[in-house]
N, C-alpha and C positions, 0 to 999 in steps of 0.2 A: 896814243889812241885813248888808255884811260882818260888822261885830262882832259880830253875834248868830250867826252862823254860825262865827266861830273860837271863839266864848265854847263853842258847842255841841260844838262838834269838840276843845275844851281840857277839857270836862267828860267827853268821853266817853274819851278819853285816860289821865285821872286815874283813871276809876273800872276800866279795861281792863288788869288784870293783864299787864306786859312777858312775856314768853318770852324764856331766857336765853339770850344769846348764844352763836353753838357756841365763841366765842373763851372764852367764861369759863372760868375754872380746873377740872374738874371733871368738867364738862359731856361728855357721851356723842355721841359721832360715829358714824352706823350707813353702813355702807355701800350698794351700788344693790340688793344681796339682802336691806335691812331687818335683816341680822345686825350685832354691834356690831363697830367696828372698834378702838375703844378710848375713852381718856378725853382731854380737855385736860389738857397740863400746863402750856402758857405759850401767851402771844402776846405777837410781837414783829415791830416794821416790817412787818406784813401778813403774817405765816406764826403758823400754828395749828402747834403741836408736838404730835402726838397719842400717846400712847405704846397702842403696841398689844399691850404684853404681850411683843412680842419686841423693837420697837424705836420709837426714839423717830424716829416720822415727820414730816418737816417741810409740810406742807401751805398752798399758798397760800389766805389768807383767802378771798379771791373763789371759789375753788373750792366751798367747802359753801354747801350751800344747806338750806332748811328746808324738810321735806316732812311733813304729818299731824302737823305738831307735835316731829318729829323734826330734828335737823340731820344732813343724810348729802350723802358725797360720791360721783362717780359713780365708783367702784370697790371692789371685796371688799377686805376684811381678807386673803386670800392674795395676790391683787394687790399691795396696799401692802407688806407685805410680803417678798415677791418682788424688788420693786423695790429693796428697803431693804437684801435679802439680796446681790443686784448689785452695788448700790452701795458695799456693805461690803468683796465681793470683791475688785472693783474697786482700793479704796483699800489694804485690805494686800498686791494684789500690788506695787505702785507702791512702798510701803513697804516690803518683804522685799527687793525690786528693788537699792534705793539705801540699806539698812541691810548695810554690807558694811565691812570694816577696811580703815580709811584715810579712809572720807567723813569731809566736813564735818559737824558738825551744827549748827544753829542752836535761840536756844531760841525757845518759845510767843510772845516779844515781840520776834523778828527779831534778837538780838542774836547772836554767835556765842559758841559754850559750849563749842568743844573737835572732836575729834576720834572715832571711832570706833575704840578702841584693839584689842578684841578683842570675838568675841560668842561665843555656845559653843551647843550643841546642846539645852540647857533654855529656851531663848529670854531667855536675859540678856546684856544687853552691856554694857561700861564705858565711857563717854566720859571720855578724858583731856584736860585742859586744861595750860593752866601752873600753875595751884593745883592741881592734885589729881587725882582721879578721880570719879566717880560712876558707881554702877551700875544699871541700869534695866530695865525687862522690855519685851520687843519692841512690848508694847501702850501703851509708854508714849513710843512714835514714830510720826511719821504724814510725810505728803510733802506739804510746799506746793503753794500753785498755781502757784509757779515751776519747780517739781521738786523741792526743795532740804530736805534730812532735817531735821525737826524735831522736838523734844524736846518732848512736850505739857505742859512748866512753863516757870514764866517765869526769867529770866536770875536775881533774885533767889533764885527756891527751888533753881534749880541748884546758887549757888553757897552757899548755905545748907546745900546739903547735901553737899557735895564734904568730900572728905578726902585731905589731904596722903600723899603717899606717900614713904617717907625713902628716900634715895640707895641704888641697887643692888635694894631690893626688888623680888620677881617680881610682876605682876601678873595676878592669875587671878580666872576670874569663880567663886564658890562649886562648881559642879558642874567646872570644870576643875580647882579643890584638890581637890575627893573624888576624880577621877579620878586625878589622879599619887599623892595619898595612896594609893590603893588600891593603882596599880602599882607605887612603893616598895614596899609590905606586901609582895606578891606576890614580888619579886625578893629582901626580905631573906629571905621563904619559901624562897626555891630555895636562898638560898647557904646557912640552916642546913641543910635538906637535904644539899646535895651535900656542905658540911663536915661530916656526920655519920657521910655513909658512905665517907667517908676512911679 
């Protein structure tokens, strides 16, 4: 009698179209207002990534549930959102905090890559090491969980991309060159001026 009952319960299985999981790639996440919050782009270790058009939210698996056929979780798309808006805050003020001349930096894979030699007001800054330099844009730093400045590449692309600087050269970040270019221009302006009306 069991067999005949798993045999029925295996046939009715086979023949019952799955519904796809909210983890699948793709797959539509709606939130507790039935509006979409966005799509799957990955799972990994029990987190749904949902990208909602502004950010890519990390969502514990256990959290959605399937309702009417729907997968939704219990919060709006301005909710997730909001949180994700926070949490972004959050993380470049931490970063702006400890991206300062003189920090350490370390790279993406813990190794250390140099120093923070100068940044400038375009939001570029150079990290000099004993090989070279490299120059980066502020979004291309973040803050460990230890506190500690980090380069979002790993120690190999850093140093893959470093460039030797020869003895004596000045080092400036591109908008610090346009700026003293400019104020040269400007002061050789004054002196043909004032040598003109000599």
């Amino acid at each position: 009698m069991k067999f005949a009952k798993l045999a029925v319960l295996a046939t009715a299985m086979a023949v019952t179209p799955i519904a796809a999981n909210a983890q699948d790639v793709g797959a539509t996440v709606y939130g507790n207002d039935d509006a979409p919050i966005g799509t799957v782009e990955s799972n990994a270790d029990g987190v749904v990534t949902v990208n909602t058009g502004k950010h890519m939210a990390p969502l514990p698996a256990n959290l959605l549930a399937e309702r009417e056929g729907n997968w939704t979780v219990n919060a709006t798309k301005a909710q997730i959102d909001g949180m994700m808006d926070a949490q972004v805050a959050e993380a470049n003020a931490k970063r702006d905090a400890a991206l300062v001349e003189g920090a350490a930096v370390m790279s993406a894979d813990g190794m250390p890559a140099g120093t923070i030699y100068t940044i400038d007001d375009a939001d570029t800054a150079i990290v000099k090491s004993d090989a070279g330099i490299i120059t980066l844009t502020r979004d291309a730093f973040a803050v460990d969980a230890n506190g500690n400045l980090m380069a979002l590449y790993s120690a190999a692309q850093l140093t893959a991309n470093t460039v030797e600087v020869p003895e004596g050269a000045e080092i400036l970040t591109p908008a610090q060159a346009a700026a003293k270019e400019a104020e040269m221009a400007a002061s050789e302006s004054e002196g043909a001026a004032a040598g003109a009306s000599m």
